[in-house]
C-alpha positions as CSV (number, residue, x, y, z in Angstrom):
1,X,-0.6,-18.3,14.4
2,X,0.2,-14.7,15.0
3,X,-2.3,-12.0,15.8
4,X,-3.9,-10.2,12.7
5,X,-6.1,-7.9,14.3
6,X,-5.7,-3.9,14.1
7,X,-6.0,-0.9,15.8
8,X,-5.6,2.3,13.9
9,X,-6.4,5.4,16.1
10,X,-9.6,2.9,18.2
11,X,-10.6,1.5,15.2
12,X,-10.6,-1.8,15.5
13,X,-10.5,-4.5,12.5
14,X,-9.7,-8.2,12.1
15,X,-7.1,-7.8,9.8
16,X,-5.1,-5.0,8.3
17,X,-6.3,-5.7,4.8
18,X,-8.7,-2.7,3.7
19,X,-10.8,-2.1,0.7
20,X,-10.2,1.4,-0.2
21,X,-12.7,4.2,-1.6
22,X,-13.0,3.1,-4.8
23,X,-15.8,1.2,-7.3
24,X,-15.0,-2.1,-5.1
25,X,-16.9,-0.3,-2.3
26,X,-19.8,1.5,-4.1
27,X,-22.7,-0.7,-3.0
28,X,-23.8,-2.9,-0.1
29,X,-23.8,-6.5,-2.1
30,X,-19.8,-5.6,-2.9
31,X,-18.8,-4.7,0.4
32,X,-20.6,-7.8,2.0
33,X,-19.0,-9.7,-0.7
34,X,-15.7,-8.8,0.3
35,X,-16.0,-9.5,4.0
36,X,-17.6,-12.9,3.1
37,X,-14.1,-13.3,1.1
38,X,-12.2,-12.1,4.2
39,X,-11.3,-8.1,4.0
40,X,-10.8,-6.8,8.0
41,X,-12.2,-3.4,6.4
42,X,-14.0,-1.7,3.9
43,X,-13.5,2.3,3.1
44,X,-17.0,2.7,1.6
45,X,-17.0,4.7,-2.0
46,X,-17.1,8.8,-1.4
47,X,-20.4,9.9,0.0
48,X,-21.3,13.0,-0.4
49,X,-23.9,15.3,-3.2
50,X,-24.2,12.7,-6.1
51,X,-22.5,13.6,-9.4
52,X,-22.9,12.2,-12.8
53,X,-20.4,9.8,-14.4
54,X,-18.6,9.6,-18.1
55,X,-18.1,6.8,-20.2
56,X,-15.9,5.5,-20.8
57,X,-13.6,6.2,-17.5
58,X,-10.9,3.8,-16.6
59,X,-7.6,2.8,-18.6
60,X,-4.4,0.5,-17.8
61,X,-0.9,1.0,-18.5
62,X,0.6,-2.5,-18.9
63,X,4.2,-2.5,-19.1
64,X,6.3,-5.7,-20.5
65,X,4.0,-8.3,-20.9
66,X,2.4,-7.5,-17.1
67,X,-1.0,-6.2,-17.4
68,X,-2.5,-3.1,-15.1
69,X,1.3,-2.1,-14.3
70,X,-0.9,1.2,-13.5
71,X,-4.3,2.1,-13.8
72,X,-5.7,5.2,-14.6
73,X,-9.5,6.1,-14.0
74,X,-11.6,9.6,-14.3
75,X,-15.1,8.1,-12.0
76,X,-16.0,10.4,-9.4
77,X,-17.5,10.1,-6.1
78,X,-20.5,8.0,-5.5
79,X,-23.2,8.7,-7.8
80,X,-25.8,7.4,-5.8
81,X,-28.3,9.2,-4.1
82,X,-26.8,9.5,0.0
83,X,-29.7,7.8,1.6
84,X,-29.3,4.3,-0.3
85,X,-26.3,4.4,0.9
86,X,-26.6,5.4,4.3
87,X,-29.2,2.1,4.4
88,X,-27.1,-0.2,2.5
89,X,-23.9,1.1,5.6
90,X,-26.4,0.4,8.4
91,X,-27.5,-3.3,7.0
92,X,-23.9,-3.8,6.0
93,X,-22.5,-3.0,9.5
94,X,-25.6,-5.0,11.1
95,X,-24.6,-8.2,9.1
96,X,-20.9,-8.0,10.0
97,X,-20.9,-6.1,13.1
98,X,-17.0,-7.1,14.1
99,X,-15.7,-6.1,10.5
100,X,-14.5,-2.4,9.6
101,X,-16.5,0.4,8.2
102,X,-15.0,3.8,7.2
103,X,-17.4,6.8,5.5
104,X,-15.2,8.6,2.8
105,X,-16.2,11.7,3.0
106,X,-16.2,14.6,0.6
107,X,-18.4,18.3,0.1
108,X,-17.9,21.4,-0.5
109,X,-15.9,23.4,1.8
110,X,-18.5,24.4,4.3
111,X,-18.8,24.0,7.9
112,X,-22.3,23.6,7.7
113,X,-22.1,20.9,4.9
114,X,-19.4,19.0,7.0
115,X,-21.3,19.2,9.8
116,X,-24.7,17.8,8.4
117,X,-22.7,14.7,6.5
118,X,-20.9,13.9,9.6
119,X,-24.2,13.6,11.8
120,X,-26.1,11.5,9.0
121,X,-23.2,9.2,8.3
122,X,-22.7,8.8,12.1
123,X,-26.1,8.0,12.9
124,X,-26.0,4.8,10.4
125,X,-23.1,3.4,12.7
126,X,-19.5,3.7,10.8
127,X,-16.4,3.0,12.6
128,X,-14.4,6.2,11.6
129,X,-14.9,8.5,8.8
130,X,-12.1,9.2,6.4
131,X,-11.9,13.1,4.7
132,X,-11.5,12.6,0.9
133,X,-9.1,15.8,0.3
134,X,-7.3,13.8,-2.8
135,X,-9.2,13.2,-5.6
136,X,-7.5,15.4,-8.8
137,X,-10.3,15.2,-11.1
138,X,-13.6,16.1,-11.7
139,X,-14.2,17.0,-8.3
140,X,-11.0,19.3,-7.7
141,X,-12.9,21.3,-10.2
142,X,-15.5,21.9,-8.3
143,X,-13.7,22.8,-5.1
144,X,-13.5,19.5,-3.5
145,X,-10.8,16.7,-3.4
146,X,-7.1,17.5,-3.9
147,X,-8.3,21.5,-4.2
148,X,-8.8,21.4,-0.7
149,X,-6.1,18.8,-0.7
150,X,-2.9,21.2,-1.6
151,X,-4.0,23.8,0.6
152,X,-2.7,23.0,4.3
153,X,-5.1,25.8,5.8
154,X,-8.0,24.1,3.7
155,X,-7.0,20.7,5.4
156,X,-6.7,22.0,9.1
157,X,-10.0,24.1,8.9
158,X,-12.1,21.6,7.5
159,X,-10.7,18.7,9.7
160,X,-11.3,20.8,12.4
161,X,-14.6,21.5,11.5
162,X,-15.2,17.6,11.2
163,X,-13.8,16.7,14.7
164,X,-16.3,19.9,16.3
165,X,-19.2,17.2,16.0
166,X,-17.3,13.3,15.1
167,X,-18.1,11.0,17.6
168,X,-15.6,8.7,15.6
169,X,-12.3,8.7,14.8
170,X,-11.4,11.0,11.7
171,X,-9.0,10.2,9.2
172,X,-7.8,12.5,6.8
173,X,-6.9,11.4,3.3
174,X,-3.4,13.3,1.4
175,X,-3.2,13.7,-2.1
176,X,-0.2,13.3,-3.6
177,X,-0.2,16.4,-5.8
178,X,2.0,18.1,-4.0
179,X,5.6,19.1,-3.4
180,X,5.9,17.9,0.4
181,X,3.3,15.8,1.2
182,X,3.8,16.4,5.0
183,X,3.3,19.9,5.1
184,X,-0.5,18.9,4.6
185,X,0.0,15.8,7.0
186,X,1.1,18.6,9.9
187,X,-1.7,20.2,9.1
188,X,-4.6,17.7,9.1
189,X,-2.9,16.9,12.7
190,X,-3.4,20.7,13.8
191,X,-7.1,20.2,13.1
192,X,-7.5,17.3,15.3
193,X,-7.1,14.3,12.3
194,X,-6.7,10.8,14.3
195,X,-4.8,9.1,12.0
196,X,-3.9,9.8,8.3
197,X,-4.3,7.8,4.8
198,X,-2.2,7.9,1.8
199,X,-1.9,7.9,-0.9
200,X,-4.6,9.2,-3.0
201,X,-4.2,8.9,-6.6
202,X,-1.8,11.0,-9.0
203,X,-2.5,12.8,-11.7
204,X,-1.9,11.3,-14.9
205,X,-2.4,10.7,-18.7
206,X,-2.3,6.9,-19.2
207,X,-1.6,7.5,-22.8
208,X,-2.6,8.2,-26.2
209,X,-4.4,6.1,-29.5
210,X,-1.8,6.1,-32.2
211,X,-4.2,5.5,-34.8
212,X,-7.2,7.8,-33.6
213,X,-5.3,10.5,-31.6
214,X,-7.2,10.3,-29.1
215,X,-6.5,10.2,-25.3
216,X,-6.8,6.5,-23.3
217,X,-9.7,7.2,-21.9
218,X,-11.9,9.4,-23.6
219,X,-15.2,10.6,-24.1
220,X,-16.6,11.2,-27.2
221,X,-13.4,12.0,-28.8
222,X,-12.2,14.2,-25.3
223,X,-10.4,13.0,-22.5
224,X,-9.0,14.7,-19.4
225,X,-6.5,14.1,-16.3
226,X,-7.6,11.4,-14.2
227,X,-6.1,9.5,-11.2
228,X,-3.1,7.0,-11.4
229,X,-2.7,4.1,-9.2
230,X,-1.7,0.4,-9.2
231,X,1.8,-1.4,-8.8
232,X,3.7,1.7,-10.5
233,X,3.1,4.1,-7.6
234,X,3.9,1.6,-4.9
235,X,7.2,3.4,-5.0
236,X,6.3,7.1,-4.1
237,X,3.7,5.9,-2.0
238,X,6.1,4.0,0.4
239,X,8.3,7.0,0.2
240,X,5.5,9.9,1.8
241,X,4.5,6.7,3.8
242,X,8.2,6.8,5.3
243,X,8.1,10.6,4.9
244,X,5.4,11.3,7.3
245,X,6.0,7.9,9.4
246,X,9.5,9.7,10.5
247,X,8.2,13.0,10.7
248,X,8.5,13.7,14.6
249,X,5.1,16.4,13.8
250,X,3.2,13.7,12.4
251,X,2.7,11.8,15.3
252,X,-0.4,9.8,14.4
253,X,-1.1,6.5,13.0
254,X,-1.2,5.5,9.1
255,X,-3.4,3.8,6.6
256,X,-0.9,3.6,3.9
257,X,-2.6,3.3,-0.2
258,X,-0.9,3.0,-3.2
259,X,0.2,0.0,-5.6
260,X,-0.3,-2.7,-2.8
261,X,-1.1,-5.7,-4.4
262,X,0.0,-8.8,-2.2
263,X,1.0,-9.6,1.4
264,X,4.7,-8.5,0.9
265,X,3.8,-5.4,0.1
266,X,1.3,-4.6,2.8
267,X,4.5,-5.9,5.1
268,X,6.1,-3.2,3.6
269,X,4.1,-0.6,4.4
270,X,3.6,-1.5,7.7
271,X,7.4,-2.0,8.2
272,X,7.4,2.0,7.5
273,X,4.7,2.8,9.5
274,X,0.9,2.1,8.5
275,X,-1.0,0.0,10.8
276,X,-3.2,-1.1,8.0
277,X,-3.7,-1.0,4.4
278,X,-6.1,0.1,2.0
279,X,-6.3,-1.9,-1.3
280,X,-8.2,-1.2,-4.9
281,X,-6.5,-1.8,-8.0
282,X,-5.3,-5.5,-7.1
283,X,-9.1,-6.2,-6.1
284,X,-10.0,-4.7,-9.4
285,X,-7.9,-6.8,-11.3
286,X,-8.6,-10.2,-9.0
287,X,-10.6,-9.8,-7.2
288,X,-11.9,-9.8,-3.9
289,X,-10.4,-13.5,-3.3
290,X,-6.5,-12.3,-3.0
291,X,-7.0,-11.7,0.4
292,X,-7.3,-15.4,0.7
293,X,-3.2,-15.3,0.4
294,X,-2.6,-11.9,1.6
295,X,-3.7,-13.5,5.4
296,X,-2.1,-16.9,4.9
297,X,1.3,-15.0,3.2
298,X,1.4,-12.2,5.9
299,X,0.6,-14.6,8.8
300,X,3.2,-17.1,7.7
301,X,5.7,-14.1,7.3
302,X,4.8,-13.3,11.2
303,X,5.7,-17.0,12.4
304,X,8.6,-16.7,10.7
305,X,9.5,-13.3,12.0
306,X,8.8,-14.6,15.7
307,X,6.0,-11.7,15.9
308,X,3.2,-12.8,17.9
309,X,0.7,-9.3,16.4
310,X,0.7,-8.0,13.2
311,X,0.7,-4.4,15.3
312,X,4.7,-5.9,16.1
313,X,5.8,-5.1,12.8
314,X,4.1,-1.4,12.1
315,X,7.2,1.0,12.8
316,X,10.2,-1.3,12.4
317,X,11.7,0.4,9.4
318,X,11.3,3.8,10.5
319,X,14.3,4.5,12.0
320,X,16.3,2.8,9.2
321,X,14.8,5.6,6.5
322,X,16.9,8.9,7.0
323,X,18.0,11.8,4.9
324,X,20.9,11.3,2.6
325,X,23.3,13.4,4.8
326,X,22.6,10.8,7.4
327,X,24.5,8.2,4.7
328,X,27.8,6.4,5.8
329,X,30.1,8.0,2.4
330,X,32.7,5.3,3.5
331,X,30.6,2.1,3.5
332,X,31.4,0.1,0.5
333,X,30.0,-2.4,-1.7
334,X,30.8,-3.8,-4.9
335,X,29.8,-6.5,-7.4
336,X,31.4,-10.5,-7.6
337,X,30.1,-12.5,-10.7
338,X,29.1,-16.2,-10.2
339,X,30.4,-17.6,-13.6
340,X,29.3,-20.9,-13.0
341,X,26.3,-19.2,-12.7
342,X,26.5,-16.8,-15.7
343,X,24.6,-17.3,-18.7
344,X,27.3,-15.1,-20.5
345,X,24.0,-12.6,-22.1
346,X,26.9,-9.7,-20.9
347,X,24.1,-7.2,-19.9
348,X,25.9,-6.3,-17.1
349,X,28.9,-5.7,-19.0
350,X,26.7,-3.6,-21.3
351,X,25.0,-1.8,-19.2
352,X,28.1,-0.9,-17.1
353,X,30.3,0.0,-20.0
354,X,27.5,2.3,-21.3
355,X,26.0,3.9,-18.9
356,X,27.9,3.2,-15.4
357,X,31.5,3.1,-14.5
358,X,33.3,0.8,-16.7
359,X,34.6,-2.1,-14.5
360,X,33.1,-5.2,-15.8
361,X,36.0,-7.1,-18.2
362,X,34.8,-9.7,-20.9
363,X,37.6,-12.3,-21.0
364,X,38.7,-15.8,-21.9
365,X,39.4,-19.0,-19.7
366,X,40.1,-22.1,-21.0
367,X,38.2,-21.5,-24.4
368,X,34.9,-20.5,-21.9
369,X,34.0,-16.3,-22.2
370,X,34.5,-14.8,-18.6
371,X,33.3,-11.9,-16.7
372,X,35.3,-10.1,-13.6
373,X,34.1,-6.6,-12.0
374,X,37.5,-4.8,-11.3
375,X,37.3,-4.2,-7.3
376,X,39.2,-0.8,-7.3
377,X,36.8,0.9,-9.7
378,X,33.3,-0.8,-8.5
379,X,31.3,2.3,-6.7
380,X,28.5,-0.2,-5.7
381,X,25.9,1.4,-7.4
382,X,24.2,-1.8,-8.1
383,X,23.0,-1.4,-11.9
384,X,24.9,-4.4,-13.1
385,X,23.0,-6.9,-10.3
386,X,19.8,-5.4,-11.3
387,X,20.2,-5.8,-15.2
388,X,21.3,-9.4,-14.7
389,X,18.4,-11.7,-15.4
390,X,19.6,-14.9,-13.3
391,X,19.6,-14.8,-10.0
392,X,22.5,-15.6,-7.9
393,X,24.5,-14.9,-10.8
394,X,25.6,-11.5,-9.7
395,X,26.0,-10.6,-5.8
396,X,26.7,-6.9,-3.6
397,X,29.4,-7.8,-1.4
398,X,30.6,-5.9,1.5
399,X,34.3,-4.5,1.5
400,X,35.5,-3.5,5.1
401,X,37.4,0.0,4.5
402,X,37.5,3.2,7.0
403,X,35.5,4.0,9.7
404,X,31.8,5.3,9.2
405,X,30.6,9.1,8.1
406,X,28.4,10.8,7.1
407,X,28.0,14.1,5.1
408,X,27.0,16.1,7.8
409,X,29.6,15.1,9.7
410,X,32.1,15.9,7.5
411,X,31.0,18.8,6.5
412,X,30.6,19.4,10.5
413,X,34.7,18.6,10.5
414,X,35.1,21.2,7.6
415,X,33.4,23.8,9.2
416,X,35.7,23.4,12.5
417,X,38.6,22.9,10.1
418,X,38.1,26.1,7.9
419,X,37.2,27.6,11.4
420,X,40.8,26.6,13.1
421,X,42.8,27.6,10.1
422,X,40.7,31.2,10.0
423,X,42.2,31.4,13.8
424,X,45.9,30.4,13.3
């Protein structure tokens, strides 16, 4: 059985599966809960001055029959007092000494306030602290969260201000409100961050009532942005993931967040870099027992893969995830139907005739309907295996044509082209 253990930045865990800063963490009794069910780690809910709730606070968008598709929430940081939970870290850590705990952290931007949260927190023995500079409502408001978040000189100073006294390692936590997400990653490195989380949750509206007019959620008739997470971001997640994995400024390790909901997509994320993985909505929705699979699924995964550490995996994509210049404009693929396995519905001919490029034919054989993707006019672009609801049915094959490049390099033979025929 291969190794599950972690390390991210020292930190040490017995598997990469992490609770995140959420409502699963806000108490004692969960987090113990959780590493009864099996969790390597636990991100404990945002200390920091306690706040008062709404209610109501948390909606879902389901999307085609699949419930929690995303979920949208407007809760704020713990809104418990900081010494109950300071006690509830210390017996928590005392009762499972070998599992991980992480402090969120999140105050105003003041040295002195970081300072004084850091020491308290530190003294109740966490494993690593983790800088909350994402949240997007309610506390952004105020100053705090993604605020800080979008400013990279807010995110250097302050981190820097937290490693001055940390005796643990400091993670720093990105909000994805923001055009380039590693702009801020460069500069939570520059103020000494040991390892980097995302992603936080995006702003969002999960919808409206149709019959009251009123926003989902509300309050009293008013709603307002709140934070959108679940399987829908999983997407853009993997992407700043990638974004900041590749980055040769970034050069720290990665708790990746966002729309993680089983082992094959924690494998994902670690394929493009995280070492570990921070989960909430799926524990919402499940609860804390789908880590039960999430061990046996990603351990399996490992056998299979001939990886005797979990740690063997983090990084492997990387280098695989480029810029689209990088691209090879020559390599070709194109789509061959399996009639026997066709069902005949003729979305892909749909689709394609519609909205793509027009090479799928509808024909007759022997009395039986037939489909056939013209070769010559295929660009590869995929849509018609996608649409097709059998699979098997539809396959991307390979066509061996001229020899790879890219768009920089041809635009690299253009320029010494233009630059020989400017000289003749």
């Amino acid at each position: 059985m291969a190794d599950l253990r972690i390390n991210l930045a020292g930190i040490e865990s017995p598997n990469p599966f992490w609770l995140a800063s959420a409502p699963p963490t806000n108490t004692g009794y969960q987090v113990q809960r959780a590493f009864e069910a099996g969790w390597g780690g636990a991100v404990w809910k945002t200390l920091g001055d306690p706040i008062l709730n709404v209610s109501s606070r948390f909606a879902a968008v389901n999307f085609n029959g699949q419930r929690v598709a995303g979920f949208n929430n407007i809760e704020l940081i713990t809104d418990r007092p900081l010494e109950v939970n300071l006690q509830e870290i210390y017996e928590t850590k005392k009762r499972f000494p070998n599992h991980t705990i992480i402090a969120s952290l999140m105050v105003e931007p003041r040295q002195e306030k970081w300072h004084e949260i850091v020491k308290r927190v530190e003294d109740v023995g966490v494993d690593g602290l983790e800088l909350n500079f994402g949240c997007p409502h309610g506390m952004a408001e105020r100053g705090m969260g993604s605020a800080s978040g979008q400013v990279p000189e807010l995110v250097e100073k302050q981190t820097f201000w937290v490693k001055e006294v940390a005796k643990t390692p400091v993670i720093v936590k990105l909000t994805p409100n923001i055009t380039d997400i590693t702009v801020t990653a460069e500069a939570a490195v520059a103020g000494g961050a040991d390892a980097i989380s995302m992603i936080n949750t995006i702003n969002s509206l999960a919808g409206v009532d149709l019959d009251s007019w009123n926003t989902v959620p509300n309050v009293a008739g008013k709603g307002a942005h709140g934070g959108y997470c679940g399987p829908a971001v999983k997407p853009i997640a993997l992407n700043m993931v990638a974004e900041c994995a590749r980055s040769p400024h970034i050069n720290v390790p990665i708790s990746g967040i966002g729309g993680i909901s089983n082992w094959r997509d924690a494998a994902e994320f670690m394929l493009m870099g995280s070492s570990c993985v921070q989960i909430c909505t799926a524990a919402m929705h499940h609860g804390f027992g789908i880590v039960e699979d999430m061990i046996d699924g990603l351990s399996n995964y490992l056998d299979e893969k001939g990886l005797a550490s979990v740690m063997d995996l983090v990084g492997r994509s990387v280098q695989r995830y480029s810029s689209w210049g990088d691209l090879d404009l020559n390599y070709k693929v194109v789509a061959q139907i399996n009639n026997d396995v066709c069902i005949n519905c003729n979305k892909c001919h749909i689709a394609c005739e519609d909205t793509s490029h027009q090479c799928i034919d509808l024909y007759t054989e022997s009395g039986r309907p037939m489909l056939k993707v013209r070769e010559d006019d295929c660009v590869g672009c995929n849509l018609c295996s996608i649409v097709c609801p059998v699979d098997g049915a539809i396959t991307m094959v390979e066509k061996k044509g001229l020899s790879p490049m890219t768009w920089n390099e041809r635009q690299a033979l253009m320029g010494q082209y233009a630059s020989t025929t400017i000289l003749k």
